[in-house]
N, C-alpha and C positions, 0 to 999 in steps of 0.2 A: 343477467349476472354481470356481463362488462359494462353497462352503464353503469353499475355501483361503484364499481372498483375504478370507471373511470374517476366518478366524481368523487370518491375519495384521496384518486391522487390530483387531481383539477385544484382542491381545496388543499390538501397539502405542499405542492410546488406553487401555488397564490402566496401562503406564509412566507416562503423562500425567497419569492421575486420581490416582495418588499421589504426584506431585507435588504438586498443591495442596494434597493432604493434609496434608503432610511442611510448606509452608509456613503454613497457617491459623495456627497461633500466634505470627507472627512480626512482627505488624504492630499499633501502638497510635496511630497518628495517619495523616492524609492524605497527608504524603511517605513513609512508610513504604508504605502501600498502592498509590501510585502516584509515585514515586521511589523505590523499593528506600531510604529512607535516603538518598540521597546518597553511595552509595558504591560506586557501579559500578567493577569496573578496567578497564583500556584492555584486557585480553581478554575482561571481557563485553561491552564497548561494543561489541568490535569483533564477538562472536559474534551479539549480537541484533539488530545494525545487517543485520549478511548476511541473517541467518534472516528477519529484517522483510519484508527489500527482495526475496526472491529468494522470492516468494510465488505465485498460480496464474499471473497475467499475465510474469512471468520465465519459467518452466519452462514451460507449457503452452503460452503465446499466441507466446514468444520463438521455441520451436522449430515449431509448425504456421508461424510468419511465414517463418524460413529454409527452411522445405522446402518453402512453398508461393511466397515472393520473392526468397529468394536473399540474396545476402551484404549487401543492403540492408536486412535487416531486422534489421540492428545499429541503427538509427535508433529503433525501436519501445520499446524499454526499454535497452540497452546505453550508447549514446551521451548519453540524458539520467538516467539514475544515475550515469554516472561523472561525469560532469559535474556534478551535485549534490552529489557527496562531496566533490568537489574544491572547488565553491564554500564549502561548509561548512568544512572542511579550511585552506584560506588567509583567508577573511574575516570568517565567523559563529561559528567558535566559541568566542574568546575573550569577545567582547559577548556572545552567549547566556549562558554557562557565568557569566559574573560577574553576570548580571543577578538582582536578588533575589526572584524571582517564582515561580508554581509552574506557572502555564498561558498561555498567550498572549494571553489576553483580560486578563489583570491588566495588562501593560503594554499595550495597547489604551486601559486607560480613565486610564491619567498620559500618554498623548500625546493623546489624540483623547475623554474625556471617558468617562462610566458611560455614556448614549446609544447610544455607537455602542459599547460594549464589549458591551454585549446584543445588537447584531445579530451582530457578529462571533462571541461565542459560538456563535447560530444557524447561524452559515454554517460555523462548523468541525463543529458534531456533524452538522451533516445532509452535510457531506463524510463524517469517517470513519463514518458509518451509511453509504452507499453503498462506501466503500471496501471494509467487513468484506460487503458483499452481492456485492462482484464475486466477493470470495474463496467466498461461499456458494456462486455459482452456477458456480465450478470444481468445485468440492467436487460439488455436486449433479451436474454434468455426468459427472465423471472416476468415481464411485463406480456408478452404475446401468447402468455397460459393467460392470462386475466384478460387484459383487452382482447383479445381475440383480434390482433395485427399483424401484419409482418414482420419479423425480427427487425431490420433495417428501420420499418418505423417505429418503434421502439425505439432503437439507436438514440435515432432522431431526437426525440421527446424529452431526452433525458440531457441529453447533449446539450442541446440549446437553451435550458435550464440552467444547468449548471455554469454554461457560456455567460447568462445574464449578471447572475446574483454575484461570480466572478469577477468579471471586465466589471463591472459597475462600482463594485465595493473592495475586492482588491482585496486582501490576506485577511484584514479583517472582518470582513464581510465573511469569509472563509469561515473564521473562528466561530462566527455568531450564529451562521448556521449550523454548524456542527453540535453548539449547546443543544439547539434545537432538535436538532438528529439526535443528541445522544437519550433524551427523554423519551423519544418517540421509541427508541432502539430498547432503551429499558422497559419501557412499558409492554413491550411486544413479547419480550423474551421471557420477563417473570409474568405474565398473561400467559403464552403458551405454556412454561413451565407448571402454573397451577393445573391448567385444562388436561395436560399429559398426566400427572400424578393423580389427578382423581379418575382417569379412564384408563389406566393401563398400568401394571406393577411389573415391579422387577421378576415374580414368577414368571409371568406370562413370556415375557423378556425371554427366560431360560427356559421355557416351553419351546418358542418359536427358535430357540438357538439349534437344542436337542433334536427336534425335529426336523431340520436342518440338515446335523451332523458337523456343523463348526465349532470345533472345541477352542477352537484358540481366541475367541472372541470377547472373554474376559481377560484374554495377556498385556500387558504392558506392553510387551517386548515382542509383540505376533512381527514380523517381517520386516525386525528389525536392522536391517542392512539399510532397506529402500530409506526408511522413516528417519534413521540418524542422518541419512544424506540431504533429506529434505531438509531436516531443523539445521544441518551446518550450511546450507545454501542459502536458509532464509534467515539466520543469523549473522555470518558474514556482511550478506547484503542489508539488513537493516542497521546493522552499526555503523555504517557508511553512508546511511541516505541522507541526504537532503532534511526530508523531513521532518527527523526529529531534531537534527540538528539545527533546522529554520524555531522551531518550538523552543527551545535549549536558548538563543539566540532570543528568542522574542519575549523573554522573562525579565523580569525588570532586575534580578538577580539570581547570583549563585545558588541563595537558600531558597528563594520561588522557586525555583527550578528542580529543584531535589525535593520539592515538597510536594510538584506535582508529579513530579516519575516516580515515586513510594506511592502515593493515591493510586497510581495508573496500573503499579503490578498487583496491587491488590483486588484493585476490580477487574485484571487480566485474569487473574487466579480464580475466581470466582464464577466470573461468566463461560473462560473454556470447561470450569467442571461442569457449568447448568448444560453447554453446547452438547457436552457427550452424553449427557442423563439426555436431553432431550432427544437426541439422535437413536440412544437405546431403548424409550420407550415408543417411538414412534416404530420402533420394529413390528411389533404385533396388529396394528393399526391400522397402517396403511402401505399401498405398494404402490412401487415409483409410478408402475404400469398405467396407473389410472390415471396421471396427467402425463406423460412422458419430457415429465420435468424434475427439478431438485426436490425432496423429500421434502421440503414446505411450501411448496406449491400444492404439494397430492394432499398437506395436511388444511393446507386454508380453504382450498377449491372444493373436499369432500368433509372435513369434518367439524369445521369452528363453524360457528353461526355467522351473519352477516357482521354483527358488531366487533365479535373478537375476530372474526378477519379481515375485518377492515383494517383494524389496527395493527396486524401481523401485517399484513400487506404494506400497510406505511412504514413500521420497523423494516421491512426488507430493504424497501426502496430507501429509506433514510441510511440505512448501515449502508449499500453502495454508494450512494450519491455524496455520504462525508467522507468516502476514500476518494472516488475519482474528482472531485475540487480540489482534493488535497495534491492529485497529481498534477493536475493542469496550473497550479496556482504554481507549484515548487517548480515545474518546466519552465513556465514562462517566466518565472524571474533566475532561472541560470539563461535562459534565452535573452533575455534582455540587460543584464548585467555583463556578463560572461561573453556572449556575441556581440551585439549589437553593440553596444557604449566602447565596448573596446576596438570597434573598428572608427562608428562614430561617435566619438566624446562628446556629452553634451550637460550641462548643468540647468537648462530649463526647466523649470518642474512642469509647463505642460509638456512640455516636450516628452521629459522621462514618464508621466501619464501616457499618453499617448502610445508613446512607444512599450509600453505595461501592457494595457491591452490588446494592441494587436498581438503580441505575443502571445498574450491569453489564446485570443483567437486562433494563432496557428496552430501550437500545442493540441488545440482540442481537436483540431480538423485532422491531423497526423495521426492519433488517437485513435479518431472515428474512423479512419483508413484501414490501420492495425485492425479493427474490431472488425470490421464486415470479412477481414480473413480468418480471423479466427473465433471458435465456436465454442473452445474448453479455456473454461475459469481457471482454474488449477495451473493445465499449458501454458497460458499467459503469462501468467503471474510467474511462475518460475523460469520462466526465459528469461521475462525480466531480473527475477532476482539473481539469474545469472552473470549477468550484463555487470552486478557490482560485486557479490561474491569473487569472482575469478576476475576482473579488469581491475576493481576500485580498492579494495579490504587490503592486500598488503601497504601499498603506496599511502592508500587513507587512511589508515589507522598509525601508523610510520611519522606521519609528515606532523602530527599533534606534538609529537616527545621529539622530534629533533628540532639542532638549532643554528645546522644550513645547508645549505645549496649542495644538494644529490642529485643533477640533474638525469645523469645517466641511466640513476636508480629508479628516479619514477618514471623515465619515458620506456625502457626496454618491461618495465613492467607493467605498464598500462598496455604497449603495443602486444605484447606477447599475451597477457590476459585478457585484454579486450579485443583481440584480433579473434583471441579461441571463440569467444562467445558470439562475435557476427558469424563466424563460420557456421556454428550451430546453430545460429537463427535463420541463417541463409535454407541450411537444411531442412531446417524443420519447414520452413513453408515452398519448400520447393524448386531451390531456385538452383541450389547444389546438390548432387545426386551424389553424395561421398558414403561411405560406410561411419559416420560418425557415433559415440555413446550418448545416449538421450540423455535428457536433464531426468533425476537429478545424479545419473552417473556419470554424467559431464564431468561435473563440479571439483571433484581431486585431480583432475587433468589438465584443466585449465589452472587450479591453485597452486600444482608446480609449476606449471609455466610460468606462471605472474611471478611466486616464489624466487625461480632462478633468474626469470630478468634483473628483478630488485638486485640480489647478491651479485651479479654479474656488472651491472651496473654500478654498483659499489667499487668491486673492485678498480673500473674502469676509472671512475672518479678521482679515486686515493693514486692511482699510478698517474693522472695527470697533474695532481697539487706536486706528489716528489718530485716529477720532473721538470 
Protein backbone atom coordinates (compact mmCIF):
# COMPACT_ATOMS: atom_id res chain seq x y z
CA UNK A 1 0.00 0.00 0.00
CA UNK A 2 3.00 2.80 0.43
CA UNK A 3 4.35 2.02 -2.91
CA UNK A 4 0.95 3.19 -4.36
CA UNK A 5 0.58 6.12 -2.53
CA UNK A 6 4.25 6.69 -3.06
CA UNK A 7 3.91 6.71 -6.74
CA UNK A 8 1.14 8.78 -6.69
CA UNK A 9 2.85 11.44 -5.06
CA UNK A 10 6.29 10.64 -7.13
CA UNK A 11 3.99 11.61 -10.15
CA UNK A 12 2.24 14.35 -8.64
CA UNK A 13 5.45 16.47 -7.15
CA UNK A 14 7.13 15.50 -11.08
CA UNK A 15 3.97 18.09 -12.45
CA UNK A 16 5.17 20.45 -9.75
CA UNK A 17 9.09 20.46 -10.33
CA UNK A 18 8.40 21.26 -14.04
CA UNK A 19 6.63 23.79 -13.33
CA UNK A 20 9.44 25.91 -11.89
CA UNK A 21 11.15 24.74 -14.50
CA UNK A 22 9.00 25.83 -17.39
CA UNK A 23 9.07 29.29 -15.25
CA UNK A 24 13.00 29.93 -14.26
CA UNK A 25 13.43 32.32 -17.33
CA UNK A 26 10.79 34.49 -16.79
CA UNK A 27 11.68 36.76 -14.09
CA UNK A 28 14.43 40.00 -14.44
CA UNK A 29 13.53 42.06 -11.43
CA UNK A 30 11.95 41.74 -7.70
CA UNK A 31 8.19 42.27 -8.83
CA UNK A 32 8.53 39.79 -11.43
CA UNK A 33 9.95 37.22 -8.92
CA UNK A 34 7.52 38.15 -6.33
CA UNK A 35 4.46 39.98 -8.08
CA UNK A 36 4.12 37.86 -11.23
CA UNK A 37 4.68 41.42 -13.06
CA UNK A 38 1.72 42.92 -11.89
CA UNK A 39 -0.50 41.10 -13.90
CA UNK A 40 -2.46 38.78 -12.26
CA UNK A 41 -6.25 38.14 -13.72
CA UNK A 42 -9.16 38.01 -11.50
CA UNK A 43 -9.07 34.18 -12.45
CA UNK A 44 -5.70 33.85 -11.00
CA UNK A 45 -6.33 35.94 -8.24
CA UNK A 46 -9.13 34.09 -7.57
CA UNK A 47 -7.46 30.51 -8.10
CA UNK A 48 -4.38 31.34 -5.79
CA UNK A 49 -6.38 33.08 -3.23
CA UNK A 50 -8.56 29.48 -2.72
CA UNK A 51 -5.50 27.23 -3.18
CA UNK A 52 -3.66 29.76 -0.49
CA UNK A 53 -6.35 29.67 2.01
CA UNK A 54 -7.70 26.07 1.70
CA UNK A 55 -4.29 24.72 2.95
CA UNK A 56 -3.66 21.70 5.97
CA UNK A 57 -5.65 23.82 8.78
CA UNK A 58 -8.93 24.01 6.08
CA UNK A 59 -8.94 20.45 5.00
CA UNK A 60 -7.28 18.55 7.71
CA UNK A 61 -8.05 20.49 10.95
CA UNK A 62 -11.60 21.89 9.37
CA UNK A 63 -12.97 18.30 8.96
CA UNK A 64 -11.21 16.35 12.26
CA UNK A 65 -13.03 19.79 14.01
CA UNK A 66 -16.70 18.70 12.51
CA UNK A 67 -16.37 15.21 13.11
CA UNK A 68 -15.12 15.61 16.34
CA UNK A 69 -17.54 19.30 17.44
CA UNK A 70 -20.12 19.35 15.20
CA UNK A 71 -21.68 22.10 13.06
CA UNK A 72 -19.76 24.58 15.39
CA UNK A 73 -16.60 24.02 13.90
CA UNK A 74 -17.59 26.42 11.23
CA UNK A 75 -16.04 29.07 13.63
CA UNK A 76 -12.46 27.36 13.31
CA UNK A 77 -11.59 28.51 9.77
CA UNK A 78 -14.99 28.88 7.73
CA UNK A 79 -16.42 31.82 9.47
CA UNK A 80 -13.19 33.92 9.79
CA UNK A 81 -11.99 33.40 5.88
CA UNK A 82 -15.17 34.34 4.75
CA UNK A 83 -15.26 37.11 6.79
CA UNK A 84 -11.68 38.11 5.65
CA UNK A 85 -12.53 38.12 2.07
CA UNK A 86 -15.26 40.03 2.55
CA UNK A 87 -13.41 42.70 4.54
CA UNK A 88 -10.79 42.73 1.78
CA UNK A 89 -13.54 42.52 -0.90
CA UNK A 90 -15.70 45.94 0.32
CA UNK A 91 -12.78 48.04 2.19
CA UNK A 92 -9.00 47.11 1.40
CA UNK A 93 -8.74 46.46 -1.75
CA UNK A 94 -8.93 49.46 -3.48
CA UNK A 95 -6.34 51.42 -0.88
CA UNK A 96 -4.05 48.33 -1.23
CA UNK A 97 -4.20 47.79 -4.99
CA UNK A 98 -3.43 51.72 -5.56
CA UNK A 99 -0.72 51.93 -2.94
CA UNK A 100 2.82 52.07 -4.63
CA UNK A 101 4.77 49.70 -2.60
CA UNK A 102 5.88 46.15 -2.91
CA UNK A 103 5.60 44.76 0.85
CA UNK A 104 4.03 45.92 3.90
CA UNK A 105 6.91 47.18 5.73
CA UNK A 106 7.49 49.94 2.88
CA UNK A 107 4.40 51.62 3.85
CA UNK A 108 5.23 50.82 7.73
CA UNK A 109 8.27 53.15 7.44
CA UNK A 110 6.07 56.54 5.56
CA UNK A 111 3.49 56.32 8.51
CA UNK A 112 5.46 55.17 11.55
CA UNK A 113 9.15 55.81 10.43
CA UNK A 114 12.33 53.16 9.22
CA UNK A 115 12.58 52.15 13.31
CA UNK A 116 9.72 50.47 13.55
CA UNK A 117 9.64 49.30 9.75
CA UNK A 118 12.41 46.85 10.95
CA UNK A 119 10.53 45.50 13.68
CA UNK A 120 7.51 45.01 11.80
CA UNK A 121 9.55 43.19 9.09
CA UNK A 122 10.68 41.00 12.08
CA UNK A 123 7.27 40.33 13.06
CA UNK A 124 5.84 39.38 9.48
CA UNK A 125 8.77 36.89 8.40
CA UNK A 126 8.83 35.10 11.83
CA UNK A 127 4.66 34.87 11.25
CA UNK A 128 4.99 33.44 7.72
CA UNK A 129 8.13 31.22 8.86
CA UNK A 130 5.63 29.60 11.39
CA UNK A 131 2.75 29.70 9.01
CA UNK A 132 4.84 27.62 6.13
CA UNK A 133 5.80 25.18 9.58
CA UNK A 134 2.09 24.64 10.45
CA UNK A 135 1.76 23.54 6.88
CA UNK A 136 5.17 21.31 7.34
CA UNK A 137 3.79 19.55 10.23
CA UNK A 138 0.44 18.59 8.15
CA UNK A 139 2.59 17.56 5.57
CA UNK A 140 4.82 15.48 7.97
CA UNK A 141 1.73 14.29 9.92
CA UNK A 142 -0.64 13.17 6.82
CA UNK A 143 2.44 11.50 4.71
CA UNK A 144 4.00 8.88 7.53
CA UNK A 145 0.19 7.13 7.78
CA UNK A 146 0.75 6.53 3.90
CA UNK A 147 4.46 6.04 3.18
CA UNK A 148 4.99 4.29 6.23
CA UNK A 149 8.39 6.93 7.13
CA UNK A 150 9.40 8.84 9.67
CA UNK A 151 7.76 12.14 10.30
CA UNK A 152 11.05 14.09 9.80
CA UNK A 153 11.30 12.28 6.52
CA UNK A 154 8.27 13.51 5.40
CA UNK A 155 9.44 16.95 6.57
CA UNK A 156 11.83 16.42 4.31
CA UNK A 157 10.07 15.26 1.04
CA UNK A 158 7.84 18.04 0.99
CA UNK A 159 10.13 20.64 1.95
CA UNK A 160 12.55 20.23 -0.77
CA UNK A 161 9.76 20.23 -3.16
CA UNK A 162 8.44 23.11 -2.50
CA UNK A 163 12.12 24.74 -2.10
CA UNK A 164 12.59 23.69 -6.00
CA UNK A 165 9.47 24.82 -7.93
CA UNK A 166 9.97 28.08 -5.40
CA UNK A 167 13.72 29.19 -5.70
CA UNK A 168 13.34 28.36 -9.49
CA UNK A 169 10.15 30.07 -10.59
CA UNK A 170 9.66 32.66 -7.92
CA UNK A 171 5.76 34.02 -7.14
CA UNK A 172 4.74 32.99 -10.15
CA UNK A 173 5.82 29.83 -10.26
CA UNK A 174 3.96 30.07 -6.90
CA UNK A 175 0.54 31.04 -8.62
CA UNK A 176 0.86 28.20 -11.29
CA UNK A 177 1.11 25.82 -9.12
CA UNK A 178 -1.39 26.61 -6.93
CA UNK A 179 -4.05 26.50 -10.19
CA UNK A 180 -2.82 23.20 -10.31
CA UNK A 181 -3.50 22.35 -6.55
CA UNK A 182 -6.60 24.04 -6.73
CA UNK A 183 -8.06 21.12 -9.34
CA UNK A 184 -6.44 18.51 -7.65
CA UNK A 185 -8.08 20.08 -4.23
CA UNK A 186 -11.43 20.20 -5.93
CA UNK A 187 -11.48 16.98 -7.26
CA UNK A 188 -10.71 15.31 -4.06
CA UNK A 189 -13.21 17.04 -2.07
CA UNK A 190 -16.49 16.71 -4.30
CA UNK A 191 -15.05 12.91 -4.93
CA UNK A 192 -15.09 12.31 -1.14
CA UNK A 193 -18.25 14.29 -0.82
CA UNK A 194 -20.17 12.01 -3.49
CA UNK A 195 -18.57 8.71 -1.70
CA UNK A 196 -19.78 10.03 1.85
CA UNK A 197 -23.36 10.85 0.70
CA UNK A 198 -23.93 7.61 -0.88
CA UNK A 199 -22.42 5.57 2.28
CA UNK A 200 -23.64 7.42 5.12
CA UNK A 201 -26.90 9.77 5.97
CA UNK A 202 -27.41 12.40 8.17
CA UNK A 203 -29.64 9.59 10.36
CA UNK A 204 -27.12 7.58 11.01
CA UNK A 205 -25.16 11.00 11.88
CA UNK A 206 -27.94 11.46 14.68
CA UNK A 207 -27.67 7.84 15.63
CA UNK A 208 -24.13 7.88 16.43
CA UNK A 209 -24.70 11.42 18.03
CA UNK A 210 -27.67 9.96 20.46
CA UNK A 211 -25.68 7.14 21.25
CA UNK A 212 -23.01 9.22 22.27
CA UNK A 213 -24.95 11.60 24.44
CA UNK A 214 -23.62 14.98 22.70
CA UNK A 215 -26.58 17.05 22.22
CA UNK A 216 -24.78 19.97 21.40
CA UNK A 217 -23.47 18.86 18.18
CA UNK A 218 -25.80 20.31 15.88
CA UNK A 219 -25.27 23.98 17.83
CA UNK A 220 -23.94 26.74 15.95
CA UNK A 221 -22.88 28.30 19.03
CA UNK A 222 -21.62 24.76 21.05
CA UNK A 223 -18.45 26.50 23.12
CA UNK A 224 -18.88 29.58 21.83
CA UNK A 225 -16.43 31.65 24.03
CA UNK A 226 -13.36 29.38 22.73
CA UNK A 227 -14.69 29.53 18.76
CA UNK A 228 -15.34 33.48 18.71
CA UNK A 229 -11.80 33.93 19.97
CA UNK A 230 -10.41 31.71 17.41
CA UNK A 231 -12.27 33.54 14.38
CA UNK A 232 -11.18 37.10 15.99
CA UNK A 233 -7.47 35.89 16.04
CA UNK A 234 -7.59 34.48 12.78
CA UNK A 235 -9.30 37.35 11.32
CA UNK A 236 -7.30 40.10 12.88
CA UNK A 237 -4.42 38.24 11.62
CA UNK A 238 -5.40 37.66 8.15
CA UNK A 239 -6.38 41.29 7.25
CA UNK A 240 -2.92 42.02 7.96
CA UNK A 241 -1.06 39.32 6.10
CA UNK A 242 1.16 39.66 3.62
CA UNK A 243 -0.49 37.41 1.64
CA UNK A 244 -3.31 38.58 0.41
CA UNK A 245 -2.27 41.65 0.29
CA UNK A 246 1.04 40.34 -2.13
CA UNK A 247 -2.37 38.96 -4.31
CA UNK A 248 -4.27 42.36 -3.99
CA UNK A 249 -0.88 43.93 -5.09
CA UNK A 250 -0.23 41.45 -7.97
CA UNK A 251 -3.62 42.27 -9.99
CA UNK A 252 -3.38 44.25 -12.74
CA UNK A 253 -6.11 46.25 -11.28
CA UNK A 254 -8.56 47.57 -8.80
CA UNK A 255 -11.55 45.76 -10.49
CA UNK A 256 -9.35 42.33 -10.99
CA UNK A 257 -8.84 42.34 -7.84
CA UNK A 258 -12.44 42.59 -6.38
CA UNK A 259 -13.37 40.25 -9.03
CA UNK A 260 -11.29 37.81 -7.64
CA UNK A 261 -11.98 38.23 -3.82
CA UNK A 262 -16.22 38.03 -4.68
CA UNK A 263 -15.13 34.42 -6.71
CA UNK A 264 -13.04 33.54 -3.52
CA UNK A 265 -15.80 34.02 -0.78
CA UNK A 266 -18.14 32.29 -2.68
CA UNK A 267 -16.14 29.21 -3.03
CA UNK A 268 -15.08 29.90 0.73
CA UNK A 269 -18.73 29.47 1.35
CA UNK A 270 -19.34 26.62 -0.33
CA UNK A 271 -16.39 24.41 0.36
CA UNK A 272 -16.37 25.20 4.51
CA UNK A 273 -20.21 24.02 4.20
CA UNK A 274 -18.98 20.50 2.04
CA UNK A 275 -15.86 20.48 5.01
CA UNK A 276 -18.62 20.23 7.93
CA UNK A 277 -21.17 17.80 5.98
CA UNK A 278 -17.95 15.85 5.27
CA UNK A 279 -16.72 15.86 8.78
CA UNK A 280 -20.45 14.88 9.99
CA UNK A 281 -20.85 12.01 7.75
CA UNK A 282 -17.65 10.56 8.37
CA UNK A 283 -18.86 10.21 12.07
CA UNK A 284 -20.46 6.90 11.62
CA UNK A 285 -17.90 5.39 9.42
CA UNK A 286 -14.87 5.56 10.59
CA UNK A 287 -12.79 6.10 13.97
CA UNK A 288 -9.61 8.14 14.13
CA UNK A 289 -8.36 4.90 16.21
CA UNK A 290 -7.68 2.95 13.09
CA UNK A 291 -4.84 5.11 11.71
CA UNK A 292 -4.01 7.26 14.65
CA UNK A 293 -4.09 10.15 12.37
CA UNK A 294 -6.64 13.07 10.97
CA UNK A 295 -10.16 11.74 10.13
CA UNK A 296 -8.99 11.48 6.33
CA UNK A 297 -6.22 9.49 6.69
CA UNK A 298 -8.63 6.66 8.70
CA UNK A 299 -11.11 7.66 5.57
CA UNK A 300 -8.46 7.02 2.53
CA UNK A 301 -6.33 4.32 4.28
CA UNK A 302 -9.71 2.14 5.39
CA UNK A 303 -12.46 3.13 3.02
CA UNK A 304 -12.00 4.68 -0.74
CA UNK A 305 -10.60 2.21 -3.11
CA UNK A 306 -7.18 2.63 -4.46
CA UNK A 307 -8.36 5.18 -7.17
CA UNK A 308 -10.49 7.69 -5.24
CA UNK A 309 -7.68 7.49 -2.68
CA UNK A 310 -5.19 8.16 -4.61
CA UNK A 311 -6.79 11.26 -5.50
CA UNK A 312 -7.87 12.22 -1.98
CA UNK A 313 -4.37 11.59 -0.99
CA UNK A 314 -3.07 14.16 -3.74
CA UNK A 315 -6.02 16.71 -2.68
CA UNK A 316 -4.50 16.59 0.89
CA UNK A 317 -0.99 17.03 -0.17
CA UNK A 318 -1.97 19.68 -2.82
CA UNK A 319 -4.25 21.80 -0.13
CA UNK A 320 -0.90 21.80 2.13
CA UNK A 321 1.75 22.31 -0.21
CA UNK A 322 -0.33 25.56 -1.89
CA UNK A 323 -0.33 27.05 1.63
CA UNK A 324 3.23 26.32 2.71
CA UNK A 325 4.71 27.95 -0.88
CA UNK A 326 2.57 30.53 -0.07
CA UNK A 327 4.50 31.14 3.12
CA UNK A 328 8.03 30.53 2.18
CA UNK A 329 7.41 32.66 -1.04
CA UNK A 330 5.83 35.84 1.10
CA UNK A 331 8.87 35.40 3.85
CA UNK A 332 11.34 35.47 1.68
CA UNK A 333 10.49 38.45 -0.28
CA UNK A 334 9.78 40.69 3.34
CA UNK A 335 13.34 38.89 3.86
CA UNK A 336 14.76 40.08 0.97
CA UNK A 337 13.26 43.50 0.47
CA UNK A 338 12.75 44.57 3.92
CA UNK A 339 16.33 43.05 5.24
CA UNK A 340 18.58 42.47 2.97
CA UNK A 341 18.34 45.39 0.26
CA UNK A 342 17.91 47.86 2.98
CA UNK A 343 21.14 47.04 4.66
CA UNK A 344 22.71 46.28 1.10
CA UNK A 345 21.08 48.43 -1.81
CA UNK A 346 21.47 46.88 -4.87
CA UNK A 347 19.70 47.38 -8.30
CA UNK A 348 21.14 44.15 -10.22
CA UNK A 349 18.77 41.99 -11.28
CA UNK A 350 20.92 39.04 -10.96
CA UNK A 351 21.86 40.13 -7.97
CA UNK A 352 18.22 40.82 -6.57
CA UNK A 353 17.59 36.96 -8.19
CA UNK A 354 20.10 35.62 -6.36
CA UNK A 355 19.58 37.14 -3.33
CA UNK A 356 15.45 36.01 -3.97
CA UNK A 357 16.30 32.64 -3.56
CA UNK A 358 18.59 32.28 -1.06
CA UNK A 359 16.08 33.79 0.99
CA UNK A 360 13.69 31.37 -0.32
CA UNK A 361 16.03 28.91 0.97
CA UNK A 362 16.36 30.30 4.41
CA UNK A 363 12.70 30.89 5.14
CA UNK A 364 12.14 27.19 4.42
CA UNK A 365 14.99 25.98 6.51
CA UNK A 366 13.57 28.12 9.70
CA UNK A 367 10.27 26.55 8.79
CA UNK A 368 11.62 23.16 8.83
CA UNK A 369 13.11 23.99 12.34
CA UNK A 370 9.75 25.30 13.87
CA UNK A 371 8.19 21.87 12.42
CA UNK A 372 10.42 19.13 13.95
CA UNK A 373 9.07 21.17 17.31
CA UNK A 374 5.98 21.15 16.88
CA UNK A 375 3.34 18.35 16.25
CA UNK A 376 -0.22 20.19 16.43
CA UNK A 377 -1.63 21.80 13.20
CA UNK A 378 -4.01 23.86 14.70
CA UNK A 379 -0.97 25.09 17.60
CA UNK A 380 0.90 26.24 14.99
CA UNK A 381 -1.08 27.97 12.97
CA UNK A 382 -2.55 30.03 15.77
CA UNK A 383 0.80 31.01 17.34
CA UNK A 384 1.39 32.22 14.28
CA UNK A 385 -1.79 34.00 13.92
CA UNK A 386 -1.07 35.50 16.98
CA UNK A 387 2.21 36.99 16.01
CA UNK A 388 -0.14 39.41 13.71
CA UNK A 389 -3.48 39.55 15.60
CA UNK A 390 -1.96 41.17 18.63
CA UNK A 391 1.64 42.83 17.24
CA UNK A 392 0.51 43.64 13.47
CA UNK A 393 -3.81 44.58 13.22
CA UNK A 394 -3.93 47.73 15.11
CA UNK A 395 -0.71 49.60 13.61
CA UNK A 396 -1.59 47.67 10.16
CA UNK A 397 -4.74 48.31 9.56
CA UNK A 398 -4.20 52.25 11.02
CA UNK A 399 -1.19 52.93 8.81
CA UNK A 400 -3.74 52.41 5.14
CA UNK A 401 -6.25 55.63 6.22
CA UNK A 402 -3.60 57.78 7.79
CA UNK A 403 -1.69 60.51 6.19
CA UNK A 404 1.66 60.91 8.47
CA UNK A 405 4.41 60.08 10.49
CA UNK A 406 2.87 58.27 14.08
CA UNK A 407 6.11 57.18 14.80
CA UNK A 408 5.49 56.68 18.47
CA UNK A 409 2.22 55.01 17.68
CA UNK A 410 3.40 52.17 15.58
CA UNK A 411 6.58 51.33 17.59
CA UNK A 412 4.96 51.15 21.26
CA UNK A 413 2.46 49.07 19.59
CA UNK A 414 4.24 46.81 17.68
CA UNK A 415 6.83 46.35 20.76
CA UNK A 416 3.93 45.93 23.20
CA UNK A 417 1.88 43.48 20.90
CA UNK A 418 4.68 41.84 19.50
CA UNK A 419 6.62 41.49 22.51
CA UNK A 420 3.20 39.73 24.13
CA UNK A 421 3.18 37.14 21.34
CA UNK A 422 7.05 36.08 21.67
CA UNK A 423 6.37 35.67 25.19
CA UNK A 424 3.84 33.26 24.42
CA UNK A 425 5.67 31.55 22.04
CA UNK A 426 8.59 31.33 24.22
CA UNK A 427 6.14 29.42 26.57
CA UNK A 428 4.59 27.50 24.66
CA UNK A 429 7.75 25.49 23.49
CA UNK A 430 9.39 25.71 26.66
CA UNK A 431 11.86 28.08 26.96
CA UNK A 432 9.71 30.25 29.68
CA UNK A 433 8.13 28.61 32.45
CA UNK A 434 5.53 31.83 33.14
CA UNK A 435 1.85 31.10 34.04
CA UNK A 436 0.77 32.67 30.66
CA UNK A 437 -3.22 32.39 28.85
CA UNK A 438 -2.85 29.95 25.95
CA UNK A 439 -3.92 31.01 22.46
CA UNK A 440 -6.61 31.53 21.58
CA UNK A 441 -7.25 33.31 25.18
CA UNK A 442 -4.12 35.10 24.61
CA UNK A 443 -5.50 37.15 21.95
CA UNK A 444 -7.75 40.19 24.09
CA UNK A 445 -4.62 40.60 26.15
CA UNK A 446 -2.12 41.09 23.88
CA UNK A 447 -4.93 43.28 21.70
CA UNK A 448 -4.99 45.82 24.55
CA UNK A 449 -1.60 45.87 24.78
CA UNK A 450 -0.96 46.73 21.25
CA UNK A 451 -4.36 48.88 21.55
CA UNK A 452 -2.82 51.11 24.42
CA UNK A 453 0.76 51.45 22.87
CA UNK A 454 -1.04 52.86 19.65
CA UNK A 455 -3.17 55.58 21.85
CA UNK A 456 -0.22 56.19 24.05
CA UNK A 457 2.01 56.71 21.33
CA UNK A 458 -0.37 59.07 19.74
CA UNK A 459 -0.58 60.91 22.43
CA UNK A 460 3.21 61.00 22.80
CA UNK A 461 3.45 62.19 19.23
CA UNK A 462 0.74 65.18 19.20
CA UNK A 463 2.70 66.56 22.52
CA UNK A 464 5.98 66.61 20.49
CA UNK A 465 4.52 68.45 17.20
CA UNK A 466 3.01 71.40 20.16
CA UNK A 467 5.96 71.63 21.54
Amino acid sequence: MALDYFLFLAAYLAILLSVGLAFTKRMSSLEDFFLASRDLSGSWIFLTLVASWLGATSFLVSVDSAYQEGVSSLWVMGVPALLTVLIFFLFLARPIRNLSILTLPDLVELRYGRPVRHLASVLIIWYMILLAASQMVALGNFLQVFLQTSYFSCLMIGTVVVLIYSVLGGFFSVVFTDGIQFFFLFGGIFGLFIYLVSSSTFQDVSQTIQNSGRLDYFSFFADFKTNSLITLSFVLAWVVSPIVWQRIQAARSVKIARQGLAATSIALFLIYGIFVIIGLLSLPLVSVSETGGPVLSAIIATKTGKILGGILFVAVVAAIMSTMDTGVNTGAMSMTHDVYFQLFPSKRDDHVLLVSRISTLVVAALAFLVATQFQSILKTLGLASEIMAVGFFIPGVSMIFLKKKWPSAGFLSLVLGGGFALVGFFCEIGILALRWPAWPFSVPYGLALSLAGFILGILIDKSKVLS
